[in-house]
N, C-alpha and C positions, 0 to 999 in steps of 0.2 A: 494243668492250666486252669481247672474248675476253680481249686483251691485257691490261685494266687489272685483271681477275679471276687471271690467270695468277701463280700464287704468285712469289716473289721470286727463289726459290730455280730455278725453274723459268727465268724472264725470265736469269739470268743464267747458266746453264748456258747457252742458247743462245749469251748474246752471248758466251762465250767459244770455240764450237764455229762460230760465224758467220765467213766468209771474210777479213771486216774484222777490222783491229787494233781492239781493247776500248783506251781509252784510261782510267786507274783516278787518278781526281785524290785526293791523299793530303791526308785534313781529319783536324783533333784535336776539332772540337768539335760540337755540334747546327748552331752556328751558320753552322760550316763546311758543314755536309750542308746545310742550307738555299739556300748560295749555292749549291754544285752543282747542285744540281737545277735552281732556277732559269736556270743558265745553259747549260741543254742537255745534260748530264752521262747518261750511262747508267748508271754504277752508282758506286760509289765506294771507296776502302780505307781503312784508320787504319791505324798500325803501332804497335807497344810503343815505339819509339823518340821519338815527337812526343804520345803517348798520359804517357809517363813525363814529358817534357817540363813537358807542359799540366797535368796530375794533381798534380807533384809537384816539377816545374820542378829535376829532376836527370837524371843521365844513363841510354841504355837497358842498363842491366846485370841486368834481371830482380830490377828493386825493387819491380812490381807482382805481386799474387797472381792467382790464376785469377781469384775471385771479384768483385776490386776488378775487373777487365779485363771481365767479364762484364756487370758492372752500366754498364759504361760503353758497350761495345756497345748494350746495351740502350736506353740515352739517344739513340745516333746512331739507334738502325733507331725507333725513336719519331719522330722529328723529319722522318724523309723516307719516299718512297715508293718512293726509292732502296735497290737491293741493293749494301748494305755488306758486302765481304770483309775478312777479322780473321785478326788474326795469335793464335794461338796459341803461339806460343813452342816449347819442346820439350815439349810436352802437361802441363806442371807438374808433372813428377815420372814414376812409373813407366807400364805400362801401364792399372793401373787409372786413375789419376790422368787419364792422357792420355780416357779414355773418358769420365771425370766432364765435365773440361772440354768435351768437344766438346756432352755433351747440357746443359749451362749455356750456352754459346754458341747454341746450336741457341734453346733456351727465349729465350735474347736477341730472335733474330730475324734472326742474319748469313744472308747466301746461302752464304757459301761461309767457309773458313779456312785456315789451312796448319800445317803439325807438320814443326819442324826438325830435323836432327842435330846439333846443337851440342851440347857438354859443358854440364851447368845447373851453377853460374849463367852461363846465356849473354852476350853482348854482341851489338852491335848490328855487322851480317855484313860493315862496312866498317872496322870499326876490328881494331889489331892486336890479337894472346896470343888469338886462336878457338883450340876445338879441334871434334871430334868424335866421338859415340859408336860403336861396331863396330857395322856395316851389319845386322846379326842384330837387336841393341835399338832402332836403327832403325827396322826393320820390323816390327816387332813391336807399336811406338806407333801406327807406320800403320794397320796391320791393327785394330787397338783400337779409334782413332779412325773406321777406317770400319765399323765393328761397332755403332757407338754411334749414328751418325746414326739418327735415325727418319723424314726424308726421305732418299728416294736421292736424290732432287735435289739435297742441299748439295753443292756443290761442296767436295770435300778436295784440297787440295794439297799434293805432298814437296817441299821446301827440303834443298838441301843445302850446306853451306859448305866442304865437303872439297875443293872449288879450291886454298884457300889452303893447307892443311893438308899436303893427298897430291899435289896437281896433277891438271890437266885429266882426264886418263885416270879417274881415282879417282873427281872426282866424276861424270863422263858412267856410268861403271858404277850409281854408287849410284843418279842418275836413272830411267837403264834398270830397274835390278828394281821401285823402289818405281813404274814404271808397272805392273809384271808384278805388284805385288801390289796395283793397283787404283786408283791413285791418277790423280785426275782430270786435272789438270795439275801441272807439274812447274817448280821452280824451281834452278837453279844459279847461286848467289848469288856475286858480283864476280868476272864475268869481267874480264880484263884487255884485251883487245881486242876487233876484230870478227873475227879469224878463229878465236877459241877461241869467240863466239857464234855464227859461223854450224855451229861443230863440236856445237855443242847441239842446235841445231835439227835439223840432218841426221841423228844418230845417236840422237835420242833420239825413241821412237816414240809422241808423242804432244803433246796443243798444252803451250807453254812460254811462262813470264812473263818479260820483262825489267823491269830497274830501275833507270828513271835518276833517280837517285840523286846532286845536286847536291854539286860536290864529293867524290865516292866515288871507290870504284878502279875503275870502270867505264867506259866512252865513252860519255857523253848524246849519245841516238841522236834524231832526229826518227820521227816515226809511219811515213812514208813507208818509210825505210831498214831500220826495224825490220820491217815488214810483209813487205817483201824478203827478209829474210833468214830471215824463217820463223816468225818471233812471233806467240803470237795475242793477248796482253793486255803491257802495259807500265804498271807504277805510277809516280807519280809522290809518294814518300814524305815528303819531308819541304821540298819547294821552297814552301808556302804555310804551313807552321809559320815557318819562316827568315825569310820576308816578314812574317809578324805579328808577329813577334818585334824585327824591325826596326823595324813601323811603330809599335809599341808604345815604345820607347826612342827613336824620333823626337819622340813626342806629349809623353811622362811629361818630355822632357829640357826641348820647348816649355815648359811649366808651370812646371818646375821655374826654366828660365831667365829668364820672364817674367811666370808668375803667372796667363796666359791661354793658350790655344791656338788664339787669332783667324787666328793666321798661316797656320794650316796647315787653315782650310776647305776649300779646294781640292781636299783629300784626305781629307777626313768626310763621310760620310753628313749629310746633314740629320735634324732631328727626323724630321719626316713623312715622309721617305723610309725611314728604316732601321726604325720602326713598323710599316709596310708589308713589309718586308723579313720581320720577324717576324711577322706573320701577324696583326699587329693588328685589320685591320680584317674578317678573314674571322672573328674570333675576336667580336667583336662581333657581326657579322650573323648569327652563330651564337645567341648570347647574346637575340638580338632574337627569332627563331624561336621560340626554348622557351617566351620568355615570351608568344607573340602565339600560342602553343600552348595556354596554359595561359589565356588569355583566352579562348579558345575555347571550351575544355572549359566552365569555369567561364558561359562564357555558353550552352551547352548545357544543363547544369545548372540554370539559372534558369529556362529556355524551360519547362523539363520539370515545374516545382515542386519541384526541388533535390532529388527523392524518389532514393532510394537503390535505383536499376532491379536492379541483384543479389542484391536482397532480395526482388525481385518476385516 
C-alpha cells in the first residue's frame, strides 16, 4: 500500500539510485505507456525524436515547442501509473525559458527530465552538424531548471553532446561540474565504444544513463554489460517507434495491395483482445458503479419520502 501511495517522482528516483540497471522502454504514445506497463516495465521514457516522429511524422530538429511537448507529456503520465522521464530539449530557450519548461513538465506529471548543451535549434545527439553552448550557459539552464522544480524528487538530468564536438575529455569535464552543480543523473550522449563508456562511469561521480540507440553511434549494450560497466539506467529510444512504423507500412501496404488485411491476423490484436488492452472493460465496470451508485441514493431517497434531509 506504501509503495502504490509513493508519488512517481519519488518511485523513480529510487529505481535509479537502486543497485539494478533501470531498463527505460522508449514509447511515443498513451498507447505505447499502456503496453509497458502491462508488460512489467518500471518506468518509461519518450524522446523529442519519436515524439516529433508521431506528432508531426518529421524529423527531431526542435520543430516541437515546450508547450506542444508539455501537453503531450501530460497525455503519457494520464494513461499510466508508470513514471515517465521527458526530454526537455536545451530548456527552450534562455534561463528563464528553461525554468518555465521544467514547472510545465512538472504540472504534466513527468518523474524526472533532462536539459542538454546543444546549440538550439538542436538535432537529434546521433545525427551529424551538433554543436554546443559554453559550459557557463550550460550551467546556468541547469541551475534554473533545478530552481524551478517544486518536488525535489523530480529527477533532473545534464546531457551533454560535447563528445562529438570537443571529444571525450571535454564532455567527461562538462559531466563532472553539471554533477557539482546538482544534477541528479548524468548523460554523455554517443559514446563511440566501450572504453570511452566505461571512462564515464568511472570518472564521472555520479549514477549515468546509457543509450541504445538502434542504429546510432553508439555499441547496443545488453543490461547485464551495461550494469558492469557501471550504469544505473539505459533508454531504449526509438527501437519500438522503428517497429511501429514498420508494422504500420506492412499493414497500410497489405490493404493497399489487396483491399483486406486478412493476411496478416497473425500479427493483430483481435477486436476483444485489444479493447481489453485499452482499458474497455475496467472503463465499464466503472461506468456500472456510478450508475448502481446512483440507484442507490435514489432508492434511499424513496425509502425516506424523497424529503430533502438538508433542509431538515
Amino acid at each position: 500500500m506504501l509503495e502504490e501511495a509513493m508519488r512517481r517522482t519519488t518511485r523513480f528516483r529510487r529505481l535509479i539510485e537502486a543497485p539494478e540497471l533501470l531498463l527505460l522502454p522508449g514509447v511515443h504514445d498513451a498507447l505505447g505507456a499502456r503496453i509497458a506497463e502491462k508488460l512489467g516495465f518500471e518506468a518509461i521514457t519518450s524522446g523529442g525524436y519519436s515524439a516529433t516522429a508521431t506528432l508531426l511524422g518529421r524529423p527531431d530538429t526542435s520543430q516541437l515547442t515546450a508547450t506542444e511537448m508539455a501537453d503531450y507529456y501530460a497525455r503519457l503520465c494520464d494513461s499510466t501509473d508508470l513514471p515517465v522521464f521527458a526530454d526537455a530539449d536545451t530548456g527552450y530557450g534562455n534561463v528563464t525559458n528553461t525554468g518555465r519548461t521544467v514547472k510545465a513538465y512538472e504540472r504534466a506529471g513527468v518523474a524526472g527530465l533532462f536539459i542538454e548543451d546543444q546549440v538550439f535549434p538542436k538535432r537529434c545527439g546521433h545525427m551529424a552538424g551538433k554543436d554546443v553552448v559554453p559550459l557557463e550557459e550550460f550551467l546556468g539552464k541547469l541551475k534554473a531548471a533545478l530552481d524551478a522544480r517544486t518536488d525535489p524528487d523530480l529527477v533532473i538530468m545534464a546531457r551533454t553532446d560535447a563528445l562529438a564536438v570537443h571529444g571525450i575529455d571535454e564532455a567527461i569535464e562538462r559531466a563532472q561540474a553539471a554533477r557539482e552543480a546538482g544534477a541528479d543523473l548524468l548523460f554523455v550522449e554517443a559514446p563511440e565504444n566501450q572504453d570511452q563508456m566505461r571512462r564515464i562511469c568511472a570518472e564521472i561521480d555520479g549514477p549515468c544513463l546509457a543509450n541504445n540507440l538502434d542504429g546510432g553511434l553508439s555499441p547496443v549494450l545488453e543490461a547485464g554489460l551495461l550494469q558492469e560497466i557501471g550504469y544505473a539506467t539505459v533508454a531504449f529510444p526509438t527501437a519500438a517507434t522503428y517497429a511501429v512504423a514498420h508494422a504500420l507500412e506492412t499493414v497500410l501496404g497489405e490493404i493497399r495491395k489487396t483491399s483486406v488485411a486478412t493476411a496478416l491476423y497473425d500479427r493483430m490484436y483481435s477486436f476483444e483482445t485489444f479493447n481489453e488492452l485499452v482499458g474497455l472493460g475496467d472503463l465499464r465496470r466503472r461506468e456500472a458503479g456510478y450508475q448502481d451508485s446512483a440507484r442507490d441514493l435514489l432508492a434511499r431517497r424513496k425509502a425516506a419520502g424523497g424529503k430533502n434531509r438538508a433542509a431538515e
